[in-house]
N, C-alpha and C positions, 0 to 999 in steps of 0.2 A: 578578336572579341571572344571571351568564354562565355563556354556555356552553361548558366548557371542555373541550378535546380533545388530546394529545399522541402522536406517533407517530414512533418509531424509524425513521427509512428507510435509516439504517446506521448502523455506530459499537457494534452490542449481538451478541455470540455470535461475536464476528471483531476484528482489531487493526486498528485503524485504522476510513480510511471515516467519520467524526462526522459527523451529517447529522440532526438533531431538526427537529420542528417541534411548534410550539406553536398551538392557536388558539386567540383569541379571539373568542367570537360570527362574526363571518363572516370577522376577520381571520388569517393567517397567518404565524408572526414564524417564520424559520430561523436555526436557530443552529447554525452550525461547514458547513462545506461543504468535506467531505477527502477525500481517493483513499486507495488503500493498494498496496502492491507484493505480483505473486508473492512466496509464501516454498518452496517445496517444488517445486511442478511448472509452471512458468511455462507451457511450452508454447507459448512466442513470444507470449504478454501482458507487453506494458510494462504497465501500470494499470489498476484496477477502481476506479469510478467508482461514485457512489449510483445507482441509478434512477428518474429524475427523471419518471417515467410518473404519477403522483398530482400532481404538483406540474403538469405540464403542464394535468391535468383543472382544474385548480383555479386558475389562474394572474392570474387576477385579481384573486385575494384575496390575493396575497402584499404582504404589508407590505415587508420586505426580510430581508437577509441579516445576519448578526451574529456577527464574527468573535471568539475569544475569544484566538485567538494565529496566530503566523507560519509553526509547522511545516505540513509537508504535510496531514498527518491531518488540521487543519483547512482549509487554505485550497487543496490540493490539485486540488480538483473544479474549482473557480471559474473559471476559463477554458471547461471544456464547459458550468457552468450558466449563464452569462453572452452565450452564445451564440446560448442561446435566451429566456432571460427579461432583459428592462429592469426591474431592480430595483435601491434603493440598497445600497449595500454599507457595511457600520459599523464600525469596529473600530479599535485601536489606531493612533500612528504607525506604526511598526517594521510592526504585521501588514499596512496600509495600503502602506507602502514593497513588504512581502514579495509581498503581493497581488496588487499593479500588475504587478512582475516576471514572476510565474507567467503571470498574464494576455497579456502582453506576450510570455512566448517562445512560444506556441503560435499560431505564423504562422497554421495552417490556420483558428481560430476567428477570426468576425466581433468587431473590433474593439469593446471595452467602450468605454462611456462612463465615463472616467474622472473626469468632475465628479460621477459622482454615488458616488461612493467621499467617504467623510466618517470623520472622524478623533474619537474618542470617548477619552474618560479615566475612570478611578474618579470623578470630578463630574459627570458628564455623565448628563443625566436626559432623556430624549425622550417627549413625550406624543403618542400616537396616540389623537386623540378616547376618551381618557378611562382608554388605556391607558397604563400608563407602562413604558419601559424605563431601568433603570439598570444600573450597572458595578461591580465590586468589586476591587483585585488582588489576584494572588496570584504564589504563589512556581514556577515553572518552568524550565527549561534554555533559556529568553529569555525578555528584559525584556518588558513593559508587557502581561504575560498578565494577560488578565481574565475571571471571571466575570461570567455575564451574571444580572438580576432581571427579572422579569415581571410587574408587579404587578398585579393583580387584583382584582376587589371580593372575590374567595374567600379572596385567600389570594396571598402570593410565589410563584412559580413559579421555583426557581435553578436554571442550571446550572452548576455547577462547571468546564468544561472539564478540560487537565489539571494538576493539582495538586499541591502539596505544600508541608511545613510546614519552615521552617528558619532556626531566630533567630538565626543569623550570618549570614543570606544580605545581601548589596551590598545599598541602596536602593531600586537600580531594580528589585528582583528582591522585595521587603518584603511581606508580606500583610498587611493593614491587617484587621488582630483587631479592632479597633473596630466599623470598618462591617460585618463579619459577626454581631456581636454585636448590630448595631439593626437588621439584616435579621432575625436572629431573634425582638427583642421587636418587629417588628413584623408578623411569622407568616409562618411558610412552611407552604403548602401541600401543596408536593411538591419533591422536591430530586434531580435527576438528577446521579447520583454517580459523579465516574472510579474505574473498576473498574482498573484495571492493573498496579498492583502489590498488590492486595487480598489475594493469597495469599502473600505474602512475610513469615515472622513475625518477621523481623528488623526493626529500627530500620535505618534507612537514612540515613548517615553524613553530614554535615555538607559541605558545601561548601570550606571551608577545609582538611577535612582529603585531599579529592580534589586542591587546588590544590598542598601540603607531597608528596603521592607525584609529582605530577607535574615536581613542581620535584625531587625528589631524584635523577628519572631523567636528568633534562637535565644535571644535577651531578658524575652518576658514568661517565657515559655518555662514550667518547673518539671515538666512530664517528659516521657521520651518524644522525640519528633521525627515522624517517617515522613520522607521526601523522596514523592515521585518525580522518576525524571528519565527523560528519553537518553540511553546510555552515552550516543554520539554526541548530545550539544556539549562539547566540553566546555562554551562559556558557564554556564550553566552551573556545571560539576562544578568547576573555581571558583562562583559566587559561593557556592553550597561549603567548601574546605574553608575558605575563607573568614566567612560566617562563623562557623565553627569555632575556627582556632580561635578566631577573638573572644567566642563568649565560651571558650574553656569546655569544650564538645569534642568529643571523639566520634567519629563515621565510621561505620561498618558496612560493607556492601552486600547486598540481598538480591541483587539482580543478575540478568539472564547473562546478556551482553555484559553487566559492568567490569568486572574482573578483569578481562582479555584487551579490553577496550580505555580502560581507564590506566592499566599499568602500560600500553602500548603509548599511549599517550603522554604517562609520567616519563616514559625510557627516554622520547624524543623532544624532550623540555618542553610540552606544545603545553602540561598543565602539572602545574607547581604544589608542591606540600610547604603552606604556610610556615608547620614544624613537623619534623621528626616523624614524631610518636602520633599523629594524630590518627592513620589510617589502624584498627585493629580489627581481628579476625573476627568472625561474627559468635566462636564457640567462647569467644572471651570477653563480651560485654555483660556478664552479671556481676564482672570485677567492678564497674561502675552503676553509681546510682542514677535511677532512672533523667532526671536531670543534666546528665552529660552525657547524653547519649543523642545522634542521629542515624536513622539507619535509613541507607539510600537504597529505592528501592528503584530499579533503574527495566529496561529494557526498548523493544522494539516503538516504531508508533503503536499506542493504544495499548500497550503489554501493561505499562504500570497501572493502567487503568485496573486491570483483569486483574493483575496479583494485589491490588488494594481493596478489589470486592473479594478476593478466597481469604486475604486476611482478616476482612470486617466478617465471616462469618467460619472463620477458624478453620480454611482449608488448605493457609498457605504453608509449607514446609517446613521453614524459620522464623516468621512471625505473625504471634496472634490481637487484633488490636482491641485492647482495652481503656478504662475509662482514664482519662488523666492523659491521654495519645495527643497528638498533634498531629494532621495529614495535612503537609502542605502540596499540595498539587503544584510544581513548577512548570511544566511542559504546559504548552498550550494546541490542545486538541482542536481540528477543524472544525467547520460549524456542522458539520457532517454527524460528528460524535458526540453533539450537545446531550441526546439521550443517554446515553452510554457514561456524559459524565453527571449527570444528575441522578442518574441510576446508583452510580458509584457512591457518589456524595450523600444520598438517604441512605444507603448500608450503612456508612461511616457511622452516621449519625447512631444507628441504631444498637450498632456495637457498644455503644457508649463515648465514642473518641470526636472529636473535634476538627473541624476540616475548614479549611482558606486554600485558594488557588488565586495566583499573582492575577489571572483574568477577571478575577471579583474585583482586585484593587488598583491593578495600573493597566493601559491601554498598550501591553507589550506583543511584541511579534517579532518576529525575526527577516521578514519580507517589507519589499518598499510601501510605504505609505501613499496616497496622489503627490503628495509635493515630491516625495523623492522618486517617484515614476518621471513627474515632470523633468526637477532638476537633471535625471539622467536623459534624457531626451534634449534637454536644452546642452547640456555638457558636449553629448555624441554629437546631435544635429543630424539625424537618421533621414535620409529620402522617404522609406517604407520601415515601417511599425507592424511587427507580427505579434500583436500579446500571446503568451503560452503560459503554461503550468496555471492551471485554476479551473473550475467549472467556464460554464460557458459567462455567468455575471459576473460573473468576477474578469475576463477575456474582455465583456462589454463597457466595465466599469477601466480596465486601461484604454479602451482604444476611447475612448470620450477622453482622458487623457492629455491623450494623443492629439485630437482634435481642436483640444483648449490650447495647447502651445505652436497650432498653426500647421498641426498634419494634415493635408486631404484626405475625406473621406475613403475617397478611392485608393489610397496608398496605403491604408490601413486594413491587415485581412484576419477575418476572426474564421480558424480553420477548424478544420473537423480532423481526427485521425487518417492518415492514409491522405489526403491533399497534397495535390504538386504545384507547388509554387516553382514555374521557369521565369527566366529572364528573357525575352524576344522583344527583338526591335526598341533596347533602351529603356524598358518596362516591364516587371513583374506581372503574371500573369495567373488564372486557377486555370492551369490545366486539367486534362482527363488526371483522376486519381488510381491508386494502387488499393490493391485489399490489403488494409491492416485490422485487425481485430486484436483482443486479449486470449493471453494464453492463460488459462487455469494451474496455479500448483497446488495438489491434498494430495498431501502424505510423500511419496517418493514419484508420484506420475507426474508428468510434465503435458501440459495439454490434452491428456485425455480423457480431460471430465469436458461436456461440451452443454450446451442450451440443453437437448434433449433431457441428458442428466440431471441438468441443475431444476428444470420442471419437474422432474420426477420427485426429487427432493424437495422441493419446496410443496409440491402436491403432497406428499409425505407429512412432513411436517404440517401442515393446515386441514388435511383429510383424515388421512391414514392409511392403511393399508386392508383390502380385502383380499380375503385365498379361497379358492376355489379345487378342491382336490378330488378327483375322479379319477378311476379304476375302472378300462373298456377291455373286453376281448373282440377285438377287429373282426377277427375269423367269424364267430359266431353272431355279431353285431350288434353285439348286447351291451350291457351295463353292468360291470359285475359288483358292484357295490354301492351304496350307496354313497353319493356325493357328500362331502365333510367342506365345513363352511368353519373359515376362523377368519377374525380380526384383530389388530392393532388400531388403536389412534383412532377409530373408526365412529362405532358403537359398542355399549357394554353391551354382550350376545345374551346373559341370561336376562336381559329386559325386553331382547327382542327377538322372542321366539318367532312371531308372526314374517317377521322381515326375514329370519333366515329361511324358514320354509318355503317362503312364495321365490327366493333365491336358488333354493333347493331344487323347487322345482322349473324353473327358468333352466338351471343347468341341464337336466335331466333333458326336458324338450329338445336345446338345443343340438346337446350331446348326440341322442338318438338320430334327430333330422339328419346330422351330419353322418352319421352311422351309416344311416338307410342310404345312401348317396354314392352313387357308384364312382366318382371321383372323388375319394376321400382323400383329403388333404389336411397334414397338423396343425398345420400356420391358421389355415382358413377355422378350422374348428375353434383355437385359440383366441383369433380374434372376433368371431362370431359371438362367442362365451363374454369377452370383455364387452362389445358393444351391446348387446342385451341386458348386462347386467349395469350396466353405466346408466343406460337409459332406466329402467326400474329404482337401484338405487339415487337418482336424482332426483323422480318423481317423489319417494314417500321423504328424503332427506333435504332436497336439494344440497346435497354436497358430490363431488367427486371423488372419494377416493381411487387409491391407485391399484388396478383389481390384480390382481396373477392366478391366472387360469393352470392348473397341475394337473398334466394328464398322464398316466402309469399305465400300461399294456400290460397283460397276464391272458395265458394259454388258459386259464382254467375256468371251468365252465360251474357257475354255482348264482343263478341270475339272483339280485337282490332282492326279499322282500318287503313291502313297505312297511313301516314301523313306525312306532313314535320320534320325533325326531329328538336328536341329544345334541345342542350343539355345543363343540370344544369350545375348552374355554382360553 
């Protein structure tokens, strides 16, 4: 009998972040290794990252890594876990291609070993003394996504990555109904299920008929037409070329990601040039009139967002948007960033230009819908149902699902990060769990921005900042200057002379108290000075800001006297 253990370390109660592991008896197979972007309060966080703190304890037992596709959310992490662990990395061409890249821009991480990245397909079966891992595709906003099998003497272990069902989708995009159908006559034991469109009760529309809207905007459209798009969905990108070529349009690319990502793509046939000539450089579109022009403005999640608001008010690099524009929003943003896209969409407007996004007019997504939650569920034929990657309603909204096709309540687990799901005595169980938290990335530090910080900063931003700067001579236990009062973000200081004086003098009291005190201590004076001053300024503001007590030593003896006060400005 093995012994089997499964634990969410991201990817369950939050978007993004996929991060599972599975073990086996002592081994440990990872599947999906993805970041996720601020969506609300960034706070100067570029990325949150899984927390690789269990995996470290454990790091010997890791088998490898097991890509199921190219986007962020999966392959995201991989440059920081890579960094520190030598383990093989599995996955598709295209997410192999996608991989290296990611790998490869983050100068600061210790160079990967890139031979041991290996290239896997729906045939591809790997036996880890006795364990085997196999592959299945499926259907996503890029090619050669696949799910991953686990097999086990218990029982399949699947994870679906992200999914979706769609019998007109292109070839390379086909879910092969077969092999999920002998994954299920051959038992699955537990099936870890994308949750992310789970609460969406619509059917979610066909591929072809997303390609016919986008083709009829490029058709009717006389102006130029900027198309945001998230650089990885290459479906996406070939609706947009395609579009194009037919209605006699050239694409120029403007984005972060797109250049590296989209020719990476074109090298390994994954996304096709209608014709020739269509791709041109961006310093050469005033050879055409506005009219045959698309310029794609591409990047991370939520980037095209950003680079569409610096162009609606003329801050973007390359381009400025004007009247007679077309913004088609093609990506479809979480309901996380609904602000964020409405925010965008009134710039647009204001600039003069014009804005549609496929989400106004067709019910698309790139994740399973209920029915094709269910169908996959009736296809596998799962014992135990783990819905993942989704907040927590969206987790709720599969495991009812789940329910509806005859799952027991009780074989269905809606987990939190850090949960141990074992197997004992024939039945999945919540064991004691492991510490997993998020790791913070700003700027080139890796986890060293923590709660503390990010309170500070957000107290920053909604407060402000008070300073507090005093001049003591210890020895003679004086004060030798008078205390200087400045702020940020706070109050404007010449309206309130009253407030910095009665500050002024809070400082002075407490300064001296601490002076006269035969145990004098820095810390103790410092935090003395904040808590006095916290309490007064709440009283006459009720606000908090975030106070910094400055205390400077000087030998010299020249005691202050009082005066009008001047406060800095």
């Amino acid at each position: 009998m093995s012994n089997l253990k499964i634990i969410p370390i991201g990817g369950v109660r939050e978007n993004a972040k996929n991060m599972y592991t599975v073990e086996v008896n002592d081994e440990i197979y990872i599947l999906d290794c993805g970041l996720k972007y601020p969506e609300n309060e960034p706070l100067g966080i570029d990325t949150i990252i899984p927390d690789f703190s269990y995996l470290r304890e454990n790091s010997q037992r890791i088998v490898g890594v097991f890509l199921t596709h190219g986007h962020a959310d999966a392959i995201g992490a991989l440059p920081y876990f890579l960094s520190e662990f030598n383990v093989p990395v599995f996955g598709s061409e295209l997410t192999i291609a996608l991989a290296k890249i990611s790998v490869k821009a983050d100068k600061n991480k210790r160079v990967a070993n890139f031979n041991d990245f290996h290239i896997v397909n729906e045939k591809t079966e790997i036996d880890f003394a006795g364990t085997m891992v196999s592959f299945f595709r499926t259907t996503h906003s890029i090619p050669e996504s696949l799910g991953i099998v686990i097999r086990t003497a218990e029982g399949n272990i699947v994870y679906t990555g992200d999914f979706r069902f769609d019998q007109t989708a292109a070839p390379e995009y086909q879910t092969d109904f077969g092999r999920l159908a002998e994954i299920g006559k051959d038992g699955v034991l537990a099936l870890l299920s994308d949750s992310a469109n789970a609460e969406n009760p619509k059917e979610t529309v066909d591929e072809r008929e997303i390609y016919e809207l986008v083709s009829d905007n490029f058709e009717y459209r006389k102006g130029r037409i900027i198309v945001a798009c998230v650089a990885s969905n290459i479906l996406r990108v070939q609706q947009i070329f395609d579009a194009a070529a037919k209605n006699d349009r050239k694409v120029t690319l403007a984005g972060h990601d797109a250049e590296e990502i989209i020719h990476t793509a074109l090298k390994l046939n994954k996304l096709k040039l209608p014709v020739e000539d269509l791709l041109v450089p961006f310093k050469n579109i005033k050879q055409f009139p506005d009219e045959r022009i698309v310029i794609l403005e591409t990047g991370r999640s939520g980037e095209p967002l950003k680079s569409l608001q610096k162009m609606a008010v003329h801050r973007h690099p390359k381009v400025s948007l004007q009247e007679g524009d077309l913004v088609f929003i093609t990506t479809t943003p979480s309901h996380a960033m609904d602000t964020m896209v409405a925010r965008t969409k009134d710039m647009i407007y204001r600039a003069g230009a014009d804005v549609k996004t496929i989400a106004d007019e067709l019910n698309s997504s790139g994740h399973a819908s209920r029915n094709d939650l269910q169908l996959m569920m009736n296809l596998l034929k799962p014992r135990y149902v783990i819905p993942i990657q989704g907040e927590y309603r969206l987790m709720a909204a599969n495991a009812d699902c789940a329910r509806e096709v005859g799952i027991p309540k009780e074989n269905i687990f809606l987990t939190s990060k850090g949960d141990l799901l074992e197997y004992e005595r024939n039945k999945f169980l919540l064991a004691a769990s492991v510490e997993v938290g998020n790791t913070l990335i700003d700027g080139s530090g890796v986890g060293d921005i923590g709660n503390i910080v990010l309170r500070d900063r957000k107290a920053l931003s909604e407060d402000g900042v008070f300073i507090a700067v005093v001049t003591i001579n210890r020895k003679k236990k004086e004060i030798v200057d008078q205390p200087k009062i400045t702020s940020r973000g706070f109050v404007y200081l010449k309206t309130s002379h009253d407030l910095i004086l009665e500050s002024q003098k809070i400082v002075i009291k407490v300064v001296q108290k601490n002076l006269d005190n035969k145990e004098f201590d820095w810390g103790h004076l410092k935090q003395d000075i904040r808590d006095q001053l916290n309490h007064f300024l709440y009283e006459q503001t009720k606000r908090h800001p975030v106070i910094l007590p400055i205390i400077m030593e000087t030998n010299q003896h020249h005691r202050f006297k009082k005066r009008k006060v001047i406060a800095q400005k």
